[in-house]
N, C-alpha and C positions, 0 to 999 in steps of 0.2 A: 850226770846224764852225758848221752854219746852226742857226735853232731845230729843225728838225725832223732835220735829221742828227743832233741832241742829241737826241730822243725818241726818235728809232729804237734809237738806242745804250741808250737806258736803257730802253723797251721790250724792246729784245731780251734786256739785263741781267733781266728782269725775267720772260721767257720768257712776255711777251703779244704777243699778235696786233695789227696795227692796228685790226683790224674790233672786239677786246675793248674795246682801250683807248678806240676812237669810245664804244663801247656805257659802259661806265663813265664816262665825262668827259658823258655825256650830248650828244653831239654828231655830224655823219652821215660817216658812211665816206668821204662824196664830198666831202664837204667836206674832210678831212683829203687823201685823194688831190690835190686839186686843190691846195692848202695846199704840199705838196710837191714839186707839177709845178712851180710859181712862183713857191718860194723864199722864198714869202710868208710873213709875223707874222698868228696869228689875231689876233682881238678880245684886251683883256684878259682879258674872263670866262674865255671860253674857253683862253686860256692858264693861268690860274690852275686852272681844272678837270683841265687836261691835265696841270698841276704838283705837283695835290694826290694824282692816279691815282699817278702815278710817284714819290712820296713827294720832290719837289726843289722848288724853289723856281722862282721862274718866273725872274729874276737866272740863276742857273745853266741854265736852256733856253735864255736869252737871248745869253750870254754863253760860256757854259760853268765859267764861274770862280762859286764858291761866297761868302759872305761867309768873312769871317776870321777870327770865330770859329766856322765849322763844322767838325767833322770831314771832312765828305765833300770836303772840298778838295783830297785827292787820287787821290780815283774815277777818274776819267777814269784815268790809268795804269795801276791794278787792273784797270778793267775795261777797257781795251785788252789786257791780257795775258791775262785771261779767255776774250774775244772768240776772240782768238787759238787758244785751246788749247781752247775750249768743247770740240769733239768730242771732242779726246781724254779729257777729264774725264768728260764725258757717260759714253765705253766703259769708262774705269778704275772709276767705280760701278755699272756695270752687270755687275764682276765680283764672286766671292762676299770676302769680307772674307780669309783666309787668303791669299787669290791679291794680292789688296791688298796685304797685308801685305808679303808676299814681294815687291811690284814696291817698293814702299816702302825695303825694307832694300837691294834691288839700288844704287835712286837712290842712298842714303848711301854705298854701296860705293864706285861708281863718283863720285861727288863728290868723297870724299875722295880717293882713287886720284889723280884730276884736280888736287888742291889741294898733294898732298904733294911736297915735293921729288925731284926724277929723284937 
């Protein structure tokens, strides 16, 4: 991924908007648009502004790769699987807890079912 394929990813982890994230990092909407169109690296400041929004380091927008002692070093796979499944998690907590629960113990059913020997 590009730096801003990287932002997008972790904006959208983060369930802001480009126009929030401009508006927090202190910097213009068109700028960032434009930033995107052309694949382009901001300034430092500005990437450091955009790093500090999205709690990452400006290394991991750059790069994607975390140092090696962070935890977040393997994000990117969580929230690739996240991304994935957002809606349906979105609809699963927009049920009451009971109904939760009950999708919850069906999964365990059916996992093990799936795991146990024929």
């Amino acid at each position: 991924m590009n730096f801003w394929e990287t932002v997008d990813s972790e904006r959208e982890y983060r369930n802001l908007s480009r126009k929030e994230l401009a508006y927090r990092a202190d910097f213009s909407l068109t700028s960032l648009s434009t930033g995107i169109k052309r694949g382009s690296v901001p300034a430092a400041d500005v990437a450091l502004r955009i790093a500090k929004v999205l709690g990452v380091s400006v290394e991991y927008l750059l790069t994607g790769l975390e140092p090696e002692a962070s935890p977040r070093r393997t994000m990117p796979d969580s929230l690739q699987k996240y991304q994935k499944h957002r809606l349906l998690i979105d609809e699963f907590d927009s049920l009451p807890p009971n109904v939760q629960e009950s999708i919850g113990n069906m999964i365990r059913e059916v996992k093990q079912a799936c795991t146990e020997p024929a």
